[in-house]
C-alpha positions in Angstrom: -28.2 -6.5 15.7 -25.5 -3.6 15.5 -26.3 -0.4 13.0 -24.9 0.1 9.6 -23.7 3.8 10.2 -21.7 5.6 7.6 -18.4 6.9 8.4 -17.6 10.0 10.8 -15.2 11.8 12.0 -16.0 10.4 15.8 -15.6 7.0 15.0 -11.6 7.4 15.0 -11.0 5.8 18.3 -13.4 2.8 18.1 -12.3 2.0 14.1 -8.7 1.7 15.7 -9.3 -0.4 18.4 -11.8 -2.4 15.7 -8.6 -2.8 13.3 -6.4 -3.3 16.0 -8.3 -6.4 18.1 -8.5 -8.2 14.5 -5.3 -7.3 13.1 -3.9 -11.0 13.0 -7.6 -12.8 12.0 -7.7 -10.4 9.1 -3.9 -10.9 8.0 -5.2 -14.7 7.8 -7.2 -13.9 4.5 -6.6 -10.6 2.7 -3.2 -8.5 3.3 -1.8 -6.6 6.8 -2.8 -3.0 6.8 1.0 -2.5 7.9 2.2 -0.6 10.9 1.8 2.7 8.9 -1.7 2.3 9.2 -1.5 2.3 12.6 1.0 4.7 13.2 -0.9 7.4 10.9 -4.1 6.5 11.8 -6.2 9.5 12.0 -4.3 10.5 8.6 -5.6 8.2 7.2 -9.3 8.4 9.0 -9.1 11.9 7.8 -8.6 10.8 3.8 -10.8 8.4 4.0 -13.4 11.0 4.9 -12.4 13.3 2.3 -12.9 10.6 -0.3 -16.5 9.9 1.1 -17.2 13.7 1.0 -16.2 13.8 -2.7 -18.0 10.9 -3.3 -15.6 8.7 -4.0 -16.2 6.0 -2.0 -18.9 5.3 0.8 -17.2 4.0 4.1 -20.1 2.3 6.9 -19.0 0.8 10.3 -21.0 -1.8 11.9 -21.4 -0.1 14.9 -23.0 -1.9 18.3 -25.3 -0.5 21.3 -22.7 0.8 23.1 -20.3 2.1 20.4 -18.1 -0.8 19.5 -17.5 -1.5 16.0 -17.9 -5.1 14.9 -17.7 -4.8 11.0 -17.0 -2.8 8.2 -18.5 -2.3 4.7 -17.6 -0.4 2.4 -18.0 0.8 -1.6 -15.1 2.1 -3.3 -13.7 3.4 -6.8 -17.2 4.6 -7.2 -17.7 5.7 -11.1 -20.0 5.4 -13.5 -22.7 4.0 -11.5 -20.3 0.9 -10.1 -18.2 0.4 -7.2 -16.3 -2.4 -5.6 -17.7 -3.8 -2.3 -15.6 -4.9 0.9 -16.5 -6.1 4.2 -14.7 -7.2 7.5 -16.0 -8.3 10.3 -14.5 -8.9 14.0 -13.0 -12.3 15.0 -15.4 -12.4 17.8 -18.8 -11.9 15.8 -17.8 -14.3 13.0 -20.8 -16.5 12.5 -23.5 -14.6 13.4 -24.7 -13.8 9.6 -23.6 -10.2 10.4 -21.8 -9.9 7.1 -24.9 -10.8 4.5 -27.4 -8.8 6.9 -24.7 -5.8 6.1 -23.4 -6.4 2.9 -27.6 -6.8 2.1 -28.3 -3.2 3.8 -25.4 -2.2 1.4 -27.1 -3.1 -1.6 -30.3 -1.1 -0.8 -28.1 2.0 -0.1 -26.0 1.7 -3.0 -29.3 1.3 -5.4 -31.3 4.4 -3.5 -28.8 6.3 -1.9 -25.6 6.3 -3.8 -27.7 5.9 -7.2 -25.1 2.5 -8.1 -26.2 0.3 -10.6 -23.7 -2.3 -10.1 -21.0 -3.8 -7.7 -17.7 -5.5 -7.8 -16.0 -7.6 -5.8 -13.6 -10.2 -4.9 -12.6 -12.7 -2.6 -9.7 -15.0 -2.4 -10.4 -18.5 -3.0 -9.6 -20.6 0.3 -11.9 -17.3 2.0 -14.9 -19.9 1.7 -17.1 -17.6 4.2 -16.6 -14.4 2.1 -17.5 -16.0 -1.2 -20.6 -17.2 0.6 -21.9 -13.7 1.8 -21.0 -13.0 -1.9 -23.4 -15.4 -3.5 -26.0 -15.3 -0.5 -26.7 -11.9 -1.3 -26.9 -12.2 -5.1 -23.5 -11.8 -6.2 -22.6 -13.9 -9.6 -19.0 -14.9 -9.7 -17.2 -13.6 -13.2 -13.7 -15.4 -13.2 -10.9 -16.2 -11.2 -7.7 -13.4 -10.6 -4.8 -12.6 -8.7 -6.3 -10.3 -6.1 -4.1 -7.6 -5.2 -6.1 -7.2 -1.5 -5.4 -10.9 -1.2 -1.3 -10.8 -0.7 -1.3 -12.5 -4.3 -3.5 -15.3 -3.7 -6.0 -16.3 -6.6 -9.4 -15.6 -6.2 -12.6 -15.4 -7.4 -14.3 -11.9 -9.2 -17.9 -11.0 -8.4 -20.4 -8.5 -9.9 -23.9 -8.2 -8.8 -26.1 -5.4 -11.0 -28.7 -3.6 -8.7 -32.2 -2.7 -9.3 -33.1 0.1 -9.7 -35.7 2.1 -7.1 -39.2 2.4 -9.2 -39.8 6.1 -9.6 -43.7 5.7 -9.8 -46.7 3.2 -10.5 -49.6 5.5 -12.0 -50.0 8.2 -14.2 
């Protein structure tokens, strides 16, 4: 099973081969990155690490034995004890329940680690494997919505509240 590993500076080259590879599968259910993305790369690396340093959002590869990332999850807009969730994984390890193992690890760090209380999230409606990570791992669909990350397409709206980490049991 490949590690949930949060976001570094080092995993530049392996994220861009990771996008790269999956490019077209991905363009089949949420929108192109665009070839700025590509092009400005570690610009954009280099945000996104900024925005995970002020806390903004909380970027995790799924990362495996020998460095190649298979998957991402990640939290973002983080405020006022909520985010929104996202995940992708590679073409090539579709199928192999990699996304509710991660998006599951996700909601333990988000409760104890990140101190969430609550997660949104969306996918698009024909994305019939997305939707069932969503409610495998607890997520309660809210109403349906032009998603913006979806090229327009309607889609389906998610929340799932977290519990919270008990503090103690005796006096």
């Amino acid at each position: 099973m490949p590690e949930l590993q949060r976001l570094r500076p080092d995993h530049a080259p392996a994220l861009l081969a990771f996008e790269r590879e999956n490019r077209a599968y991905f363009a089949a259910s949420v929108t192109d990155r665009g070839d700025a993305y590509f092009a400005h790369f570690d610009a954009r690396h280099d945000a996104l690490l900024a925005e995970q340093a002020a806390g903004l959002c909380h970027f995790h590869l799924l990362v495996e034995r020998g460095g190649e990332v298979v998957g991402r999850v990640n939290l973002v807009d983080v405020a006022d004890g909520s985010a929104e969730l996202g995940f992708r994984i590679a073409e090539k390890a579709a199928g192999r329940g990699l996304a509710t193992v991660a998006v599951r690890r996700i909601l333990r760090l988000a409760a104890t680690e990140y101190g969430l209380t609550s997660l949104r999230a969306g996918a698009a409606r024909d994305n019939l494997a997305s939707r069932a990570v969503l409610t495998r791992t607890g997520f309660t669909p809210t109403g349906e919505s032009v998603l913006g990350g979806t090229g327009g397409r309607p889609g389906i709206t998610y929340v799932r509240e977290l519990a919270r980490p008990s503090i103690g049991t005796g006096p």
